[in-house]
N, C-alpha and C positions, 0 to 999 in steps of 0.2 A: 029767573034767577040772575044774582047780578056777577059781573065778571072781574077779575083783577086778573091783572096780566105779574107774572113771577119773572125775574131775569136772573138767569142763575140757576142751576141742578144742582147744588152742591148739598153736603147733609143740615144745613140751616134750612134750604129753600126747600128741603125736602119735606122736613119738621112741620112748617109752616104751610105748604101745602097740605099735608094730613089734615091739620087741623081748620083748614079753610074750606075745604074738600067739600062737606056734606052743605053748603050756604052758598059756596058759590062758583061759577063755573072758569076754568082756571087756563089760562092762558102762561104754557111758561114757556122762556124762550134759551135758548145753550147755544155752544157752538158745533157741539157732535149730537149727531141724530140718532145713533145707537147710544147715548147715553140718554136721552133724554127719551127713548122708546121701553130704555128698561127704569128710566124713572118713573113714567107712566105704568108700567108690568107693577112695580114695586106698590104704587099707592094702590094701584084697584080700581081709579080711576079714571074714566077717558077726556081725555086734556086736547087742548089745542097747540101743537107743538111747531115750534119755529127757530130751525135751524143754521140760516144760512143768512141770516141779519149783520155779521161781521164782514161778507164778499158785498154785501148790496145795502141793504139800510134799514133800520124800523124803524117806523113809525110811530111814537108814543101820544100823537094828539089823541086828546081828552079820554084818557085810558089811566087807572090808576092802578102806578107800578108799585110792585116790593121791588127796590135793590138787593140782590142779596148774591153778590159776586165775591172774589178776593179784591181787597182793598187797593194793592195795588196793579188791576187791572180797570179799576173806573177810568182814567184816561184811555182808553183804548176801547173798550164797550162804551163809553161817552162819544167821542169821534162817528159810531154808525149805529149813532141813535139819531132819527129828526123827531120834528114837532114841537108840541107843547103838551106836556103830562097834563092830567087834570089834578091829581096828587101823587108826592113820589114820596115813598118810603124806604129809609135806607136803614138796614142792619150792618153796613160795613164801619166797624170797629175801627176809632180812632179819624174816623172820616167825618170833619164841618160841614156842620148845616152851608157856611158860605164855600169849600171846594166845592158840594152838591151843585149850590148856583151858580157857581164859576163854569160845571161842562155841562150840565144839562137843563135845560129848560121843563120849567113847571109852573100852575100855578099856586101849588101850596107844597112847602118840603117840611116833611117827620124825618127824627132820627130815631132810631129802635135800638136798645141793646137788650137781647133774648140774650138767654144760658143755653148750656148744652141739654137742661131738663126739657127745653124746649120740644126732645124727637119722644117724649111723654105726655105731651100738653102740661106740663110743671115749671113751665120756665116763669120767674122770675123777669118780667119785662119791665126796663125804663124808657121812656117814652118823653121828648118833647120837641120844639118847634111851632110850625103856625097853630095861635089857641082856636082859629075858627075848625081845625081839621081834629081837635082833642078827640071829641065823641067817635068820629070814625076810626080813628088810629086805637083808639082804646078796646074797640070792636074787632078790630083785625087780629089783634094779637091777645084777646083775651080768648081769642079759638086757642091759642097756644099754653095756654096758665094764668097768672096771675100781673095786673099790669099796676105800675106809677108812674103818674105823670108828675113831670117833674119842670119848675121853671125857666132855667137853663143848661148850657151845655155843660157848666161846671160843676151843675149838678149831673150829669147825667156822666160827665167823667169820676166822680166819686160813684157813682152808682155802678159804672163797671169793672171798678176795683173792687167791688163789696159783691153783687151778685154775677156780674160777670165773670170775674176769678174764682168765685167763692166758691164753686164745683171742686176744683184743682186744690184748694186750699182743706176745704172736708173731707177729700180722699186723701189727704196725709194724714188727717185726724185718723179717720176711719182704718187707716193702716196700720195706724201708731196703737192705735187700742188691740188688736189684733194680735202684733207683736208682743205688744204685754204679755196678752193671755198666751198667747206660746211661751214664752221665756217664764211666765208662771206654772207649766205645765199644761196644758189646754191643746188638744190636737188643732192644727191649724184651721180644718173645716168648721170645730164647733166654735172656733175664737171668731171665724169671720161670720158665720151665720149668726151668733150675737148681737154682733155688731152691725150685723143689716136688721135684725130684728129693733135694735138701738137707734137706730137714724130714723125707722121706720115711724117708731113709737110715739120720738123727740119732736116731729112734725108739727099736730094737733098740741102739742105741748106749749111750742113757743110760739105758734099761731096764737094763747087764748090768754096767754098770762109772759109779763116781764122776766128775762133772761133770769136777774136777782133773784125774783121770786120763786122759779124753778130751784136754782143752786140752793136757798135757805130751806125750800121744804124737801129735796133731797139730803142734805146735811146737816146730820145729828151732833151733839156735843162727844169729843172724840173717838166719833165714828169711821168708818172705813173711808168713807167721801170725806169727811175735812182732812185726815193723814193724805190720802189722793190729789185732794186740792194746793194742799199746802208745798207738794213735791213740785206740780205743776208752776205755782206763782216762784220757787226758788229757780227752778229753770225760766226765767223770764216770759212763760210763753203768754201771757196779757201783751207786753210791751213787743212781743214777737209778730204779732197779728195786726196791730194798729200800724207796725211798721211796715207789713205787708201792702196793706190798704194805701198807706200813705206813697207807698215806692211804686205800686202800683197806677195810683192816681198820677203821682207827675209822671211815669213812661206813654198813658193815654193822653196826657197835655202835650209832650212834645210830636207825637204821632201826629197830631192835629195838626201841627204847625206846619 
């Protein structure tokens, strides 16, 4: 079985070990040893754990890392790390492929941006950096959900405006429907159990056919959904969302910088 070594116990690396778990055998390393003893209790699985890498040093030759710490602790987990990775993978948001090579040494660096559906295997992964490492990096986090690889970073900072927020941005949706149906009358358990049955349903939906295409064969000539639709476009909220994405995407640009 093959190994990848994890840096980081947090609920990303957690996600990502789950779904790595059963393929391959998991080397993760943290700074506290009762976190990362009850990270191991949590999964169910027996890891190889290393705790004390920040007083002394690890070692990363020819071992292929997940990065998956807080972003701004890469200066400091960089500092007592040596070697040379064989591949390094970083999910730290807002973090260049060149800061990566600025503190750590590798010979081939991925950037990952997972969602938070990630602690479901449903994450949404964009994926890019060296094209020779695609197929393995496509591999690693397709344990996690669903992945795109994508050409550049500038793709990959619109990609986490769009699926990396996009969690945070559908639980206002998902709330806002809810709200209705209370303010319609609707006791609040059965307005949100709707509404999870709703998102549920939407899935398989807009996996198989065009957004458009959904919207025209749920709306009928003046039907319950066009008066619905039409409320929505007078409250801006088309232009609410792209603006989202958009404001979105430049805070991931300057994060970078």
């Amino acid at each position: 079985m093959k190994q990848i070594t994890i840096i980081g116990n947090g609920n990303m690396a957690f996600a990502i070990a789950q779904g790595l778990s059963k393929e391959y055998r998991l080397q993760v390393v943290g700074r506290s040893l009762e976190k990362l003893k009850e990270f191991e209790s949590r999964l169910g699985v027996e890891v190889e754990i290393v705790s004390d890498y920040l007083d002394t040093s690890f070692d990363i030759s020819g071992r292929d890392v997940i990065l998956a710490v807080k972003p701004n602790n890469l200066s400091s987990v960089a500092k007592s790390l040596s070697g040379k990775a064989n591949s390094l993978l970083s999910v730290l948001a807002g973090t260049t492929l060149l800061s990566l090579k600025e503190k750590i040494e590798a010979e081939s660096y991925i950037r990952a941006m997972p969602n938070l559906s990630a602690s479901f295997q449903k994450s949404m992964t964009s994926i890019t950096g060296n094209p020779k490492d695609r197929e393995f990096a496509e591999e690693i986090f397709s344990y996690i959900g669903t992945t795109l690889w994508l050409d550049s970073e500038s793709d990959i900072d619109i990609a986490t405006a769009i699926a990396g927020s996009g969690p945070a941005y559908l639980s206002l949706v998902a709330e806002a429907l809810a709200d209705g149906g209370v303010k319609a009358g609707l006791k609040r358990r059965d307005a949100e159990t709707l509404v999870h049955g709703l998102f549920n349903g939407f899935a398989p939906l807009i996996e198989n056919k065009k957004a458009s295409v959904v919207k025209d064969e749920v709306m009928s000539p003046k039907g319950t959904t066009a008066y619905g639709y039409s409320a929505l476009e007078e409250g801006r909220v088309r232009t609410a969302f792209i603006k989202a994405v958009e404001s979105a995407f430049n805070r991931a640009v300057e994060l970078g910088k």
